[in-house]
LODO-518550 format. One record per residue: x, y, z of N, C-alpha, C, CB in turn; residue in one letter. Coordinates in steps of 0.001 Angstrom, whole numbers, plus 500000, padded with zeros to 6 digits. Glycine has a CB too. Layout:
N
XYZXYZXYZXYZA...
***
This chain:
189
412221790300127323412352789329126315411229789369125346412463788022126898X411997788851124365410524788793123027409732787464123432411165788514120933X408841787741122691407490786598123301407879785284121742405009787749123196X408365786217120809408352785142119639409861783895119779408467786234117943X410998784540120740412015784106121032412187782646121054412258784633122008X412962781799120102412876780379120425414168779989120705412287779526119367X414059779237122118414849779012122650416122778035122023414223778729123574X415460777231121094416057775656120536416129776089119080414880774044120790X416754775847118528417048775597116655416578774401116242418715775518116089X416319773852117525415194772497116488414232772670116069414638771326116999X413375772268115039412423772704114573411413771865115639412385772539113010X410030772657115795408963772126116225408104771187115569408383772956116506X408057771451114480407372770551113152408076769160112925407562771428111595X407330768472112069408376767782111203408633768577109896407904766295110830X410003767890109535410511768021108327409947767666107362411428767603108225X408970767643106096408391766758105269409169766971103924406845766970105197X409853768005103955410864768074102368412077767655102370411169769463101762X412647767042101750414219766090101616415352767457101625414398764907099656X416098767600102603417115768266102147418469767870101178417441768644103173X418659766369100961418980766274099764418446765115099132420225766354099673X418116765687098054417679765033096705418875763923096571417605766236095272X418139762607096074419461761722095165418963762275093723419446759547095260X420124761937093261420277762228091761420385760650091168421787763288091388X419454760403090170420417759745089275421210759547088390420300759395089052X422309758657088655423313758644087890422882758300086216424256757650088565X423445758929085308423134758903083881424198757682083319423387760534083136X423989757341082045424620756072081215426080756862081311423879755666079323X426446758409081229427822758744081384428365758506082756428022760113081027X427431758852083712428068758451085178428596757388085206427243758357086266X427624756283085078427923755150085002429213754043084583427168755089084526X429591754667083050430733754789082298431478755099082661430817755258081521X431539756719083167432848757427083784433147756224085638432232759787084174X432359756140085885432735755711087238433384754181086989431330755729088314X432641753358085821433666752327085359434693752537085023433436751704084537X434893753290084447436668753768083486437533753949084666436779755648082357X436875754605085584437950755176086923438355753884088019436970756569088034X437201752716087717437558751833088710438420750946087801436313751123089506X438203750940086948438863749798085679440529750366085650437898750064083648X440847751817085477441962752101085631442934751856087024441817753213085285X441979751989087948442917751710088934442875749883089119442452752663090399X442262749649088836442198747723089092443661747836087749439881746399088326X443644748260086919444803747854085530445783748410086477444705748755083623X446062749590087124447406750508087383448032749421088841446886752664087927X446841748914089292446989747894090515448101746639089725445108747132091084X447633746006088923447933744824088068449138745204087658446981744475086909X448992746515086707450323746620086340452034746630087214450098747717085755X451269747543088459452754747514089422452914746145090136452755748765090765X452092745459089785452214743890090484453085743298089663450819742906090570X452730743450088281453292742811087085454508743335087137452608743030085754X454823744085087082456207744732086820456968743825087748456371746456087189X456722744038089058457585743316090278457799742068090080456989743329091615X456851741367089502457484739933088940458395740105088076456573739005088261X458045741209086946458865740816085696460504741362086372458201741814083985X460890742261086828461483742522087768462821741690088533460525742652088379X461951740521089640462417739424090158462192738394089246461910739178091368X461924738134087858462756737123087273463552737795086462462091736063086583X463796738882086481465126739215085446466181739243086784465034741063084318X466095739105087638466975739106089014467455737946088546466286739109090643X466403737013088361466511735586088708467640735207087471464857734674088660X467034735289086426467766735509085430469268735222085342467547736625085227X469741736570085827470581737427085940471594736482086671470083738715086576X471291736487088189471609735400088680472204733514088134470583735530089227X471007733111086695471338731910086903472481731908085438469882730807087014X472487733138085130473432733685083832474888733707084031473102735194083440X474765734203085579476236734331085807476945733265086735476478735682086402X475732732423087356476097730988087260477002730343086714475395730455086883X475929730389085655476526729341084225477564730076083607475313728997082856X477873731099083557479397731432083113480373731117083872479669732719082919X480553730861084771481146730485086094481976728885085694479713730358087433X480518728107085574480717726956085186481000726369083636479770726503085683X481182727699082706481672727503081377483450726427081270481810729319080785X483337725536080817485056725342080211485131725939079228485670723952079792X486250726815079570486672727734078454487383727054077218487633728782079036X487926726382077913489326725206077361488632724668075776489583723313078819X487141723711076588486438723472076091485980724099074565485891723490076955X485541724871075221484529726116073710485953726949073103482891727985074704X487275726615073059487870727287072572488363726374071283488704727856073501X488289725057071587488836723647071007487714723505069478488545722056072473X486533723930070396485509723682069455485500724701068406484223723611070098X486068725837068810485847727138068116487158726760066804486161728779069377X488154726405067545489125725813066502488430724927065206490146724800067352X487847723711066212487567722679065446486807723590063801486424721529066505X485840724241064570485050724908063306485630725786062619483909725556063590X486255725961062709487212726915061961488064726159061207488043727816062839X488265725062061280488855723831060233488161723378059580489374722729060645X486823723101060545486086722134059519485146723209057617484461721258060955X485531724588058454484957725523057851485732725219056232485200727032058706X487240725786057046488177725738055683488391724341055322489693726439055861X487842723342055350487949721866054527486541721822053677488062720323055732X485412722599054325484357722553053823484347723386052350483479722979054847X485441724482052164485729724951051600486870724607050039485816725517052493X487808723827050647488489722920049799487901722211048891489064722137050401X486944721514049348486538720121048908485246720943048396486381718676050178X484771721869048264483781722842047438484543723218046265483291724235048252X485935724082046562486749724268045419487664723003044556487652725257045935X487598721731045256488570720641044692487538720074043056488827719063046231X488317720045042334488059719766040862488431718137040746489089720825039784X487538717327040456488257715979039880487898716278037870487181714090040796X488580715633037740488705715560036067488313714634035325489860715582035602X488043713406036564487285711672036298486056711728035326486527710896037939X485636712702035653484087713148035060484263713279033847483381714485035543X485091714365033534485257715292032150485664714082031575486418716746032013X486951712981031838487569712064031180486519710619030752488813711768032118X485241710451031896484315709848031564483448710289030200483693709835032656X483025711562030126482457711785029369482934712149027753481928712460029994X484041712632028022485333712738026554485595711226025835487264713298027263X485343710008027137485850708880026492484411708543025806486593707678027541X483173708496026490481891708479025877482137709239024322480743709307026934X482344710017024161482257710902023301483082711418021925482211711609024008X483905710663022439484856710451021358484610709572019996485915709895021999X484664709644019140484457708891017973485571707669017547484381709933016904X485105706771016938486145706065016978487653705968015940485491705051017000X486999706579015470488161707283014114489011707974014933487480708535012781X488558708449015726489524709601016090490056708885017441488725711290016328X491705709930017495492151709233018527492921710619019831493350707963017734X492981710646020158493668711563021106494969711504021708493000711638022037X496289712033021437497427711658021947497811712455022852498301711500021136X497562713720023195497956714506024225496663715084024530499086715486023920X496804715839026078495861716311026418496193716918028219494772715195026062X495412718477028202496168719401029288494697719933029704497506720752028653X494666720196031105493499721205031463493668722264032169492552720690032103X492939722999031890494104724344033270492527725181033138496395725833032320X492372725477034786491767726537034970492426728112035058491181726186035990X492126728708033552492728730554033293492193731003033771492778731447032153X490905731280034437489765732360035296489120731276036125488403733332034210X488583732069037244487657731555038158486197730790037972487458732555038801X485972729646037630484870729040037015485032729069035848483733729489037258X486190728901034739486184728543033481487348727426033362486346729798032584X486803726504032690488404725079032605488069725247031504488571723135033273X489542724881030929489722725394029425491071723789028969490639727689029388X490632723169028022491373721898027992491971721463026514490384720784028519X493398721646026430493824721649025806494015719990024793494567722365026411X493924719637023798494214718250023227494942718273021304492423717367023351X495668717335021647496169716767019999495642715848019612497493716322019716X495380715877018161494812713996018643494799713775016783492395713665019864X494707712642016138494621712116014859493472711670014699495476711210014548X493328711632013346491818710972012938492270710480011243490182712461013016X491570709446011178491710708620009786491150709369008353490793707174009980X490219710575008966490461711580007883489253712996008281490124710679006146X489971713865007372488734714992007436487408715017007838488485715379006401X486731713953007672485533713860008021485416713539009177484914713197007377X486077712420009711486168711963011000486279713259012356487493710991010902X487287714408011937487059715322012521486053715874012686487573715862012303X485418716720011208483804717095011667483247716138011733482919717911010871X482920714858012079482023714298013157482891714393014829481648712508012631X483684714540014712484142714640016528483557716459016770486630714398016908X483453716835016009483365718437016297481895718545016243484177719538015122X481383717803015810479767717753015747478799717001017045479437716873014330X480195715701017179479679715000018436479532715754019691480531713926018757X481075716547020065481002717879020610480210718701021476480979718406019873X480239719656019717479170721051019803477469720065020392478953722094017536X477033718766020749475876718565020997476119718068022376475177717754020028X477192717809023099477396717947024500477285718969024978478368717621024906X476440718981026088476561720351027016477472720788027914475657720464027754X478346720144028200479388720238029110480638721355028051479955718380029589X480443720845026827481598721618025583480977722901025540481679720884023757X481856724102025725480953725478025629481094725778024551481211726672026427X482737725621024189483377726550022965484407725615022654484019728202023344X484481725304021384485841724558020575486459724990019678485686723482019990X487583724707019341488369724943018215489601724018017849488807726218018367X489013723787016569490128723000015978491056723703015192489656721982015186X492246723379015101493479723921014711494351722981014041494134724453015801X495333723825013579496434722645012691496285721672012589497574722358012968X495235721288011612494903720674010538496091719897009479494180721693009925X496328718927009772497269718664008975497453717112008324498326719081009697X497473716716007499497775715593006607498726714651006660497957715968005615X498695713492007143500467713106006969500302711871006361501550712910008511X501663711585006117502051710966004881501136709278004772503941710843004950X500886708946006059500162707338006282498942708172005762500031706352008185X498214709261005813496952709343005274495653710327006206496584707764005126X496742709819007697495888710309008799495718711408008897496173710054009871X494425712436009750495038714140009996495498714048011663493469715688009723X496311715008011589496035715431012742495800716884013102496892714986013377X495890717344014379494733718247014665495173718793016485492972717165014443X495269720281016384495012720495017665493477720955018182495975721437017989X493245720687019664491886721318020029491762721576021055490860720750019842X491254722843021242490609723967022623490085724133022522490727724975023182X488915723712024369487670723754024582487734724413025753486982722563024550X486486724836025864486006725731027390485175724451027733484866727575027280X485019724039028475484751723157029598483517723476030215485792723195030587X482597723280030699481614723936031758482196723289032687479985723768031710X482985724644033922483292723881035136482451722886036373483768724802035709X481120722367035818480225721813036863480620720565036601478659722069036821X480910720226035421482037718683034706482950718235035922483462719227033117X483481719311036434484706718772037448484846718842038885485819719371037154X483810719871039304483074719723040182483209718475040874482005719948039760X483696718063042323483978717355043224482393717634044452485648717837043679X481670716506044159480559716250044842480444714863045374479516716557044061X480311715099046609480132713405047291479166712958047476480558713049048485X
***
């Protein structure tokens, strides 16, 4: 045998040098090792979260088809009618014309010379009333002041006087067509 031969792998000495060193961790360690715990604490949260959101769309789901269950059909079909009437009356009475108005304001407006013996209204297009009248007056002038009184109403768009005529007591008479502004007849409650 060798004389230098050691029996043991333990050392005889002490150890006085560190076989491992700590390192310290740098401001990136630091960072990186937050980001990695922060992601899994969020990825934790998130599959938690989900499972709720999850079991209340169950829940949901569930109290949805409940309540259809317990729908009267009968019910919501009556109503569906109802509105569907009340729709088309809402509609009527939007399109219904009174003429009270126009006749309020024609009687305002009229001069007193002049007199009116006939008289027609008719809507020819959609939003235009167009109103037909005959009427006498004690003379020429009396007309252009009714045609003057008129043209300074706003409701009168467009006029025209016509057959013009003289008769034997002295009086004229006279036809006349006007465009109307249809907001005159307009039915508002």
């Amino acid at each position: 045998m060798a004389p230098n031969f050691q029996s043991s792998f333990i050392p005889k000495e002490p150890i006085t040098q560190e076989v491992f060193k700590k390192k310290k961790a740098g401001f990136l360690g630091v960072l990186a090792a937050s980001l990695f715990f922060a992601s899994i604490v969020a990825a934790v949260g998130m599959f938690i979260y989900k499972g709720i959101i999850e079991n209340d769309i169950k829940s949901l789901e569930s109290q949805l088809s409940d309540s259809e269950k317990n729908i009267d059909k009968k019910t919501i079909d009556e109503m569906s009618q109802f509105s569907q009437k009340l729709d088309i009356a809402k509609t009527l009475v939007a399109r219904h014309q009174v003429i009270s108005k126009f006749l309020e304001t024609l009687a305002s407006s009229t001069v007193s010379s002049v007199q009116f013996t006939n008289f027609s209204y008719s809507n020819l297009e959609e939003g235009k009333l167009t109103v037909s009248m005959q009427g006498t007056a004690t003379s020429y002038a009396s007309v252009a002041l009714q045609e003057n009184v008129f043209s300074q109403n706003k409701y009168f768009q467009s006029m025209s006087f016509s057959n013009l005529t003289l008769s034997d007591k002295g009086s004229v008479s006279f036809d006349l067509t006007a465009s109307i502004d249809p907001q005159i007849s307009t039915y508002s409650p």
